[in-house]
BAFI-3210 file (N, C-alpha, C; in Angstrom, 3 decimals, decimal comma, padded with zeros to 6 digits):
// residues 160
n [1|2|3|4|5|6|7|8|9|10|11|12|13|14|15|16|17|18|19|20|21|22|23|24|25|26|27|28|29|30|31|32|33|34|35|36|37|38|39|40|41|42|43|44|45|46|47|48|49|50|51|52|53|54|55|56|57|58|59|60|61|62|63|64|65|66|67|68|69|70|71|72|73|74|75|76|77|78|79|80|81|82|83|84|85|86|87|88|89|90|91|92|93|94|95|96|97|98|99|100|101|102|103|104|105|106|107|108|109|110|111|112|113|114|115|116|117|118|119|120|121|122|123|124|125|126|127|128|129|130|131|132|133|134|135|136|137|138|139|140|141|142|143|144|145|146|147|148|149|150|151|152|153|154|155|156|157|158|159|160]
n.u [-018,148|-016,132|-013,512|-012,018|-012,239|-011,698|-008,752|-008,135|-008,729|-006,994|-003,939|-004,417|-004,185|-001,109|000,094|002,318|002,675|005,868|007,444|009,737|013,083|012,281|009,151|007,711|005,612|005,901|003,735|-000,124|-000,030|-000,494|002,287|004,348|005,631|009,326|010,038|007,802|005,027|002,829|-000,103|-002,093|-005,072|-007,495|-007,179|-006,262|-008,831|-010,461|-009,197|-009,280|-011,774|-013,151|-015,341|-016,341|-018,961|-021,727|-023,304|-022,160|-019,205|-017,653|-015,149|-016,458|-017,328|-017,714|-019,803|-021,570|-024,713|-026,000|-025,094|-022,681|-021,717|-023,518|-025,935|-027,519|-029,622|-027,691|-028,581|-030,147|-032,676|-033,496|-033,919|-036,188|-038,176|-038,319|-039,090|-041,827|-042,904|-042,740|-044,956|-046,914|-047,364|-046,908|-045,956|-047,633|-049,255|-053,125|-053,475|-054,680|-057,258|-057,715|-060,042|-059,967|-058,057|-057,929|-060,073|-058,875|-057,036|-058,245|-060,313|-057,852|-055,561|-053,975|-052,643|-050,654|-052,798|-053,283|-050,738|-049,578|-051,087|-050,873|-048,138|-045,973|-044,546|-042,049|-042,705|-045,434|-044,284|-043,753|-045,397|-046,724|-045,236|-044,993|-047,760|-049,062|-048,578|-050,390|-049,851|-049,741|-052,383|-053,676|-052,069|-053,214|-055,586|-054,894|-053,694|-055,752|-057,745|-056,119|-055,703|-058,172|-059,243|-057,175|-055,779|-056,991|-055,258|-052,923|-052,222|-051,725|-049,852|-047,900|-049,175|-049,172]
n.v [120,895|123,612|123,296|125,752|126,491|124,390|124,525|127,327|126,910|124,723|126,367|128,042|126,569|126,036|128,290|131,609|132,643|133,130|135,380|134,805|136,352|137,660|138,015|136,328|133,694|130,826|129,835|130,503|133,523|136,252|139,105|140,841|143,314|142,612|140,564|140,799|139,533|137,206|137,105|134,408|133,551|134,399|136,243|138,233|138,812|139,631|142,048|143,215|144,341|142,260|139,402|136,215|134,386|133,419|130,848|129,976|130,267|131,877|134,792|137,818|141,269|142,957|144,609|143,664|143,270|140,905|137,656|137,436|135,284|132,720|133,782|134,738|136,525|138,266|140,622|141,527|143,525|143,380|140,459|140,098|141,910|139,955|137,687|138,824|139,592|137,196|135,841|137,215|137,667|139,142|142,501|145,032|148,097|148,575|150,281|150,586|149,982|147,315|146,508|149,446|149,527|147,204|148,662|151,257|150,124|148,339|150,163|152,666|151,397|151,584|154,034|153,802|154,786|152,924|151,959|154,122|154,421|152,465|153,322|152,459|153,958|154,467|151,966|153,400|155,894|154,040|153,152|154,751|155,909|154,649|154,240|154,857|152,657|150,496|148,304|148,963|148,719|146,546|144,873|146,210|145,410|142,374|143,076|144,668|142,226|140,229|141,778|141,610|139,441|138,420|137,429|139,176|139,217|138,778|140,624|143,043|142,316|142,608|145,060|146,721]
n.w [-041,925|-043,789|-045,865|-045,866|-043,286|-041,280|-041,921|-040,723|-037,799|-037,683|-038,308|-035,857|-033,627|-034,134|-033,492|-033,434|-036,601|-038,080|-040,592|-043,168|-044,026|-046,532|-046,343|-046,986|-046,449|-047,510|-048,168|-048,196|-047,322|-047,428|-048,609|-046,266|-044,062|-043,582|-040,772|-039,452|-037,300|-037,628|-035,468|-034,576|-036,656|-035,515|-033,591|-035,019|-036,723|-034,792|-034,156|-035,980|-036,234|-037,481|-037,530|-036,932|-038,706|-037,125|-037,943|-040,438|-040,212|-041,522|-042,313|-041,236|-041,486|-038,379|-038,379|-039,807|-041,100|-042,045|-043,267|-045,901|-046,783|-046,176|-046,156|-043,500|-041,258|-038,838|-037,480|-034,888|-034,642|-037,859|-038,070|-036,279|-037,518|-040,196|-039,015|-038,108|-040,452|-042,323|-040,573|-040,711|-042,933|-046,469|-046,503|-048,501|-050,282|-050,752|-052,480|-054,882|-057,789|-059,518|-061,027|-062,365|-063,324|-065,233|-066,773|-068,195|-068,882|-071,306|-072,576|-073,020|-073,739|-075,672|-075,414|-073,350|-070,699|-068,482|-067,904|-066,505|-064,234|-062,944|-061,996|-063,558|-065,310|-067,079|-068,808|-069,834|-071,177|-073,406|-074,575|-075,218|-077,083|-079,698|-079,988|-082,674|-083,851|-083,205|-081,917|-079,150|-077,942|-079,060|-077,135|-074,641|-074,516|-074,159|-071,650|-070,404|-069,896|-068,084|-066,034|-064,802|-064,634|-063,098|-059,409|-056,320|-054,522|-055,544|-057,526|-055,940|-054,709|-056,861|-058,228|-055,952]
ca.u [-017,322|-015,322|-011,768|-011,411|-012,321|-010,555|-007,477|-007,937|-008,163|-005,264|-003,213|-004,732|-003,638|-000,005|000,776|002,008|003,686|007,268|007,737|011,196|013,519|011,340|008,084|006,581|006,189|005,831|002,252|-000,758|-000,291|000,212|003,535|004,460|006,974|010,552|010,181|006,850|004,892|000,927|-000,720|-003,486|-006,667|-009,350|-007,250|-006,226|-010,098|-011,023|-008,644|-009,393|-013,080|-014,037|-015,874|-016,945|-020,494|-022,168|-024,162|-021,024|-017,952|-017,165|-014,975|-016,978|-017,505|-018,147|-020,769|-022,418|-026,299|-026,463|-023,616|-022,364|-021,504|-024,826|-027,178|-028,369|-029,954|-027,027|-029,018|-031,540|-034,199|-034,156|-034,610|-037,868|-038,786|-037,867|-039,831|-043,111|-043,326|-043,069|-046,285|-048,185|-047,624|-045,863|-046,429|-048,252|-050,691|-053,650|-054,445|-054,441|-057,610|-057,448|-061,391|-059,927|-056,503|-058,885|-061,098|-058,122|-056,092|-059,021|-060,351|-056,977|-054,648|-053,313|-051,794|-050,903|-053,169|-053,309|-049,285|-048,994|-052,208|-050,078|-047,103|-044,857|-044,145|-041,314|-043,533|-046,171|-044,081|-043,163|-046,867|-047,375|-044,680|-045,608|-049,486|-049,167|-048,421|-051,148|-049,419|-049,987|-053,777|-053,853|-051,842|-054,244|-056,886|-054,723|-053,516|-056,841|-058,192|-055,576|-056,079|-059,874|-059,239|-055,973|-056,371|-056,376|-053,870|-051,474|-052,707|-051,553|-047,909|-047,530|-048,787|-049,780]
ca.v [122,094|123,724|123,521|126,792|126,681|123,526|125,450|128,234|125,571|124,162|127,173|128,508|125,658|126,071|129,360|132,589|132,435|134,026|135,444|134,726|137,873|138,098|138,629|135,822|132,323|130,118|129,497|131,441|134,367|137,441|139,865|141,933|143,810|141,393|140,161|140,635|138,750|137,423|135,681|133,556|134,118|134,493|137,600|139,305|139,082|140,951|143,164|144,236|144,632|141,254|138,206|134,846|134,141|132,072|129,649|129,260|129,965|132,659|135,710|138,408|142,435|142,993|145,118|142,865|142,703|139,742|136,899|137,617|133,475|131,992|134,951|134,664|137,897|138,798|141,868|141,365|144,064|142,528|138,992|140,033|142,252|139,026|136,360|138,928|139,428|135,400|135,582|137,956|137,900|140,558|144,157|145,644|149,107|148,381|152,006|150,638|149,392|146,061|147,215|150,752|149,475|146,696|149,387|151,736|149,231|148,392|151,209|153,128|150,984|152,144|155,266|153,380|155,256|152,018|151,799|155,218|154,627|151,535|153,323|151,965|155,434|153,732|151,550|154,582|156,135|153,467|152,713|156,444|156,041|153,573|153,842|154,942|151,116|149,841|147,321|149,170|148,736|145,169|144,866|146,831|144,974|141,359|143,173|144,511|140,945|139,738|142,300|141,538|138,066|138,376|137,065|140,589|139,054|138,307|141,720|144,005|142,121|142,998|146,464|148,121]
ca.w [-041,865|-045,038|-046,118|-044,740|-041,071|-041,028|-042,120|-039,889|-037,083|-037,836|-038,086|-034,652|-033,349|-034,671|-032,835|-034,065|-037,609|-038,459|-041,796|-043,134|-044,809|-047,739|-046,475|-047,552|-045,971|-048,901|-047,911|-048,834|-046,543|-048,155|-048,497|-045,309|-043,936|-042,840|-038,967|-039,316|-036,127|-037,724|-034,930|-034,935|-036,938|-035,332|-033,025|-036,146|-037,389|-033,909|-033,785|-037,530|-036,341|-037,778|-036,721|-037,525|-038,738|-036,199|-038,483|-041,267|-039,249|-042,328|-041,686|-041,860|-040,498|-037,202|-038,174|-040,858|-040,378|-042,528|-044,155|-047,109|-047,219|-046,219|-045,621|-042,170|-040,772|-037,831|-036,894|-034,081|-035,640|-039,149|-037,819|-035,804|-039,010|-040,623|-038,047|-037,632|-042,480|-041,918|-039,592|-040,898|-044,987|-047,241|-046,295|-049,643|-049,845|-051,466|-053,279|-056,724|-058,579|-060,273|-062,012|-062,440|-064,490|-066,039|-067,510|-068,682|-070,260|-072,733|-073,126|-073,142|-073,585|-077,069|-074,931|-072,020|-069,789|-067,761|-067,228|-066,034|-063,305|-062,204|-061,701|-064,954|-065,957|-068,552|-069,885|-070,310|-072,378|-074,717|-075,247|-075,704|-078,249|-080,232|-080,325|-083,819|-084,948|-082,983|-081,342|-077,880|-078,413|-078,740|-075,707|-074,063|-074,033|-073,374|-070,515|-069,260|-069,076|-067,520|-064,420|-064,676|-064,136|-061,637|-058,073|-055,790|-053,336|-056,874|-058,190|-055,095|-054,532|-057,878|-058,628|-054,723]
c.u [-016,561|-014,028|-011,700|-011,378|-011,785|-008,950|-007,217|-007,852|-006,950|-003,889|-003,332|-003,912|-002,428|000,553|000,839|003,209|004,975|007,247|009,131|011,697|012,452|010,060|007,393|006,888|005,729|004,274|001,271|-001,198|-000,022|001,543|002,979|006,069|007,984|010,334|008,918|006,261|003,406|000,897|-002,035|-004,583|-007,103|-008,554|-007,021|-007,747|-010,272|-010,160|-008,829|-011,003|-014,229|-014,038|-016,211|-018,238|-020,864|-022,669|-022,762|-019,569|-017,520|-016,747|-015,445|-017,136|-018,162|-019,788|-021,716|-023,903|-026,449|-024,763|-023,543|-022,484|-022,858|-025,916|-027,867|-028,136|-028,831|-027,871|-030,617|-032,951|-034,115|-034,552|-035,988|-038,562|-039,157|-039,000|-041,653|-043,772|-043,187|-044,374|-047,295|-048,024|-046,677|-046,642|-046,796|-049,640|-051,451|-054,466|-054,386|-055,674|-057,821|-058,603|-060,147|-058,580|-057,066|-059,101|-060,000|-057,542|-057,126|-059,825|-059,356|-055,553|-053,643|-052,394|-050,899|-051,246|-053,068|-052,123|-048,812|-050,088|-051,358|-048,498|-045,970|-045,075|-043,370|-042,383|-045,119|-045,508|-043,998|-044,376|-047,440|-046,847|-045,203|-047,251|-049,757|-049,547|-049,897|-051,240|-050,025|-051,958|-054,462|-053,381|-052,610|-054,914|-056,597|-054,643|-054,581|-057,813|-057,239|-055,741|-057,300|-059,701|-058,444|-056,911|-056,161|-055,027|-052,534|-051,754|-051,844|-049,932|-047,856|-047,619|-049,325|-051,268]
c.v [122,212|123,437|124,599|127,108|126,057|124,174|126,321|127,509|125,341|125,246|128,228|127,345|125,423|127,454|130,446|132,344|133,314|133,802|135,591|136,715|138,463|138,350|137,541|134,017|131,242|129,612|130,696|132,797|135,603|138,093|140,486|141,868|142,846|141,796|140,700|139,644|138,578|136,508|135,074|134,223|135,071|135,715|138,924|139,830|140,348|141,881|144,234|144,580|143,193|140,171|137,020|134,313|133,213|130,972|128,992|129,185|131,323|134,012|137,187|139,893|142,297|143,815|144,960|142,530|141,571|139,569|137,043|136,225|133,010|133,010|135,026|135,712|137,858|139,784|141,797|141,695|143,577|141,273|139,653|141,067|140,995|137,961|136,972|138,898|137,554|135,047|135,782|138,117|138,971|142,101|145,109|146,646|148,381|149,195|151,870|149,425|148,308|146,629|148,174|150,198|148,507|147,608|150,499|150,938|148,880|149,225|151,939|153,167|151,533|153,644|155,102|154,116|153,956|151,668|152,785|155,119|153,435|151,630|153,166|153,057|155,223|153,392|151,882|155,217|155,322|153,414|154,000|156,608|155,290|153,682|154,650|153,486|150,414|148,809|147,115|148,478|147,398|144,402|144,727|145,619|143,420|141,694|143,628|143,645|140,174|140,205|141,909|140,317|137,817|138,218|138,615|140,382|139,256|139,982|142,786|143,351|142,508|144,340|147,652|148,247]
c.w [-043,181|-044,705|-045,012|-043,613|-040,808|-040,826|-041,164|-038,458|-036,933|-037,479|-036,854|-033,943|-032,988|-033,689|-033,756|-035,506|-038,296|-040,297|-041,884|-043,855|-045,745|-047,660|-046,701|-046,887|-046,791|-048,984|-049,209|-048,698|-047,677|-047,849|-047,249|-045,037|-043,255|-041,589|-039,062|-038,495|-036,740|-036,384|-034,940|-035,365|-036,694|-034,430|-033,839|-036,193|-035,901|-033,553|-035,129|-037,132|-036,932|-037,015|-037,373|-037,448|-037,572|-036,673|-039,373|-041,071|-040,533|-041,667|-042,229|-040,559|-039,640|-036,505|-039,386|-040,075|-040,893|-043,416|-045,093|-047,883|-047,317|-045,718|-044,924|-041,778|-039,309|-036,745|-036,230|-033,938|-036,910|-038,983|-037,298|-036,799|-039,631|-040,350|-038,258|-039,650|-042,196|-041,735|-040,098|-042,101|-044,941|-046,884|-047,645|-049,422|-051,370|-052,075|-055,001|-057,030|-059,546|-061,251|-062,867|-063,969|-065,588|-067,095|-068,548|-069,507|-071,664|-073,350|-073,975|-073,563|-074,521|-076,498|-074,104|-070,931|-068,387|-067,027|-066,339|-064,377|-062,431|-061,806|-062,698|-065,299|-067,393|-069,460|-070,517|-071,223|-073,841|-075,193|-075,724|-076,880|-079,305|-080,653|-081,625|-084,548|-084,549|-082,751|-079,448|-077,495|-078,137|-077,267|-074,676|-073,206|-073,567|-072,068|-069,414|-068,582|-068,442|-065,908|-063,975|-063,852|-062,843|-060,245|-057,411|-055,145|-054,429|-057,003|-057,495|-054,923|-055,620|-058,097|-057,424|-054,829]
res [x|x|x|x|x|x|x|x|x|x|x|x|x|x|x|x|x|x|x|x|x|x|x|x|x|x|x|x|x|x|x|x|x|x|x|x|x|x|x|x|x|x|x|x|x|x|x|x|x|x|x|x|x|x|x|x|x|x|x|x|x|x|x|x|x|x|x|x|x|x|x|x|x|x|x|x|x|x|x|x|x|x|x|x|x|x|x|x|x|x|x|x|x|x|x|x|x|x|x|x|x|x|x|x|x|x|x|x|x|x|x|x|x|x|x|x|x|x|x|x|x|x|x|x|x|x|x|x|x|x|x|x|x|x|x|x|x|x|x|x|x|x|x|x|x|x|x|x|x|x|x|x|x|x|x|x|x|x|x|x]
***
């Protein structure tokens, strides 16, 4: 368990705490108004709407789908989203060519016809810019053996 749950513990524990004249009880509470009444924790948290993670004890919204602290899915449809992408692999369409971007990039590459067929719109222009120097060009054609060669499964998480 952390420092801080410990702490909160402890000061549950303790009852409800009186702030003196000044607002402030030499602790680490924050300022409030004189005769101010906090009581414990964990009824503040639910009365503000918040709760305490279940896995890290962290205080967190009541309407948090996932921990901010240790990032466990809260929310009963993203876990079985969560559990069935687990089961069954990554969810990727496969309407994109590996050949097709192959054959563009070395052919084309010097324009980037090949970036714009894969979606990289940005990095279509720059290669559009550029294909004066004839930098794009060379590119090209590393990058159309690289798709040639690419595994499909690598190919499609990557470009659909």
């Amino acid at each position: 368990m952390d420092k801080r749950a410990e702490e909160i513990r402890k000061l549950s524990q303790k009852g409800p705490i009186q702030l003196d004249r000044g607002g402030y009880d030499g602790g680490s509470l924050p300022r409030a108004e004189p005769h101010a009444e906090l009581t414990r924790p964990a009824n503040i948290a639910k009365r503000e709407g918040r709760i305490n993670c279940p896995v890290c004890d962290e205080d967190i919204s009541a309407r948090a789908k996932k921990c901010r602290h240790c990032g466990e899915v809260l929310d009963a449809n993203m876990r079985q989203e969560q559990m069935a992408e687990r089961r069954t692999g990554p969810h990727y369409t496969r309407n994109k060519s590996k050949i097709a971007a192959g054959i563009f990039a070395i052919l084309l590459g010097g324009i980037g016809v090949h970036k714009y067929y894969l979606g990289r719109i940005g990095q279509g222009i720059l290669y559009t810019l550029f294909a004066v120097t004839g930098i794009p060009t060379i590119l090209g054609v590393i990058e159309g053996i690289i798709y040639l060669t690419m595994d499909d499964e690598k190919f499609w998480q990557k470009y659909g």
